[in-house]
C-alpha positions in Angstrom: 9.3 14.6 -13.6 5.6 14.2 -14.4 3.9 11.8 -12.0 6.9 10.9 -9.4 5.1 12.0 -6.3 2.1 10.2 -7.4 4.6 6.7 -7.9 6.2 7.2 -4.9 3.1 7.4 -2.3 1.6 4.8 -4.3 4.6 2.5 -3.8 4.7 3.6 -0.5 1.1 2.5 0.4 1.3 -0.8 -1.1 4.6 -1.7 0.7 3.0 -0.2 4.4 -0.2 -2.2 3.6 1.4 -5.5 2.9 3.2 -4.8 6.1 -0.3 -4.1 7.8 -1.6 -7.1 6.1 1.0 -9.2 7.5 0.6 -8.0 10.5 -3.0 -8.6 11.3 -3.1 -12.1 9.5 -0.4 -13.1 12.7 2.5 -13.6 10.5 4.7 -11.0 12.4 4.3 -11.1 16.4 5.6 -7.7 18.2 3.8 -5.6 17.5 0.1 -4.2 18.6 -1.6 -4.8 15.3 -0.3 -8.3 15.2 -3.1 -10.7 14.9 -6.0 -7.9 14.8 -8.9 -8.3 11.9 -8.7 -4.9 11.4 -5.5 -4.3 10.0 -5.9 -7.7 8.2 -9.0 -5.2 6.2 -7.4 -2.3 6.2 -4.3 -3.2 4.8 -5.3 -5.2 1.5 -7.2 -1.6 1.0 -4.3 0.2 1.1 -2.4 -1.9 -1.6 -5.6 -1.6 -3.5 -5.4 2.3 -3.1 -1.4 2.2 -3.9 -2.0 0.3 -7.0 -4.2 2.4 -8.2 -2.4 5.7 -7.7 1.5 3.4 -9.2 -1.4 3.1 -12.3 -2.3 6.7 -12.5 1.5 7.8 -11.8 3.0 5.5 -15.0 0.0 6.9 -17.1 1.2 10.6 -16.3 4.3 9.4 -17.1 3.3 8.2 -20.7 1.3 11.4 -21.3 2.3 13.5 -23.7 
């Protein structure tokens, strides 16, 4: 079960940042952060952070 939690929260932040992202670019109206520059930013670093942590969860994974 060696890196799970670590796939999970990165999966996690890569799907609520492309959400964000969405958001803030206008592409989905309803909402308070639709069509604010911030979460356009703060999104896109979000999926950068949950890439980074689904890469370091499959490497634990493949570590002996």
């Amino acid at each position: 079960m060696r890196g799970w939690l670590t796939l999970t929260l990165g999966l996690l932040a890569v799907v609520v940042g492309a959400v964000w992202t969405v958001q803030g670019l206008g592409y989905v109206d309803g909402s308070l952060m639709s069509d604010e520059r911030l979460w356009a930013v703060v999104g896109p670093l979000l999926v950068l952070a949950g890439l980074v942590l689904l890469w370091r969860g499959l490497r634990a994974r493949r570590l002996p």
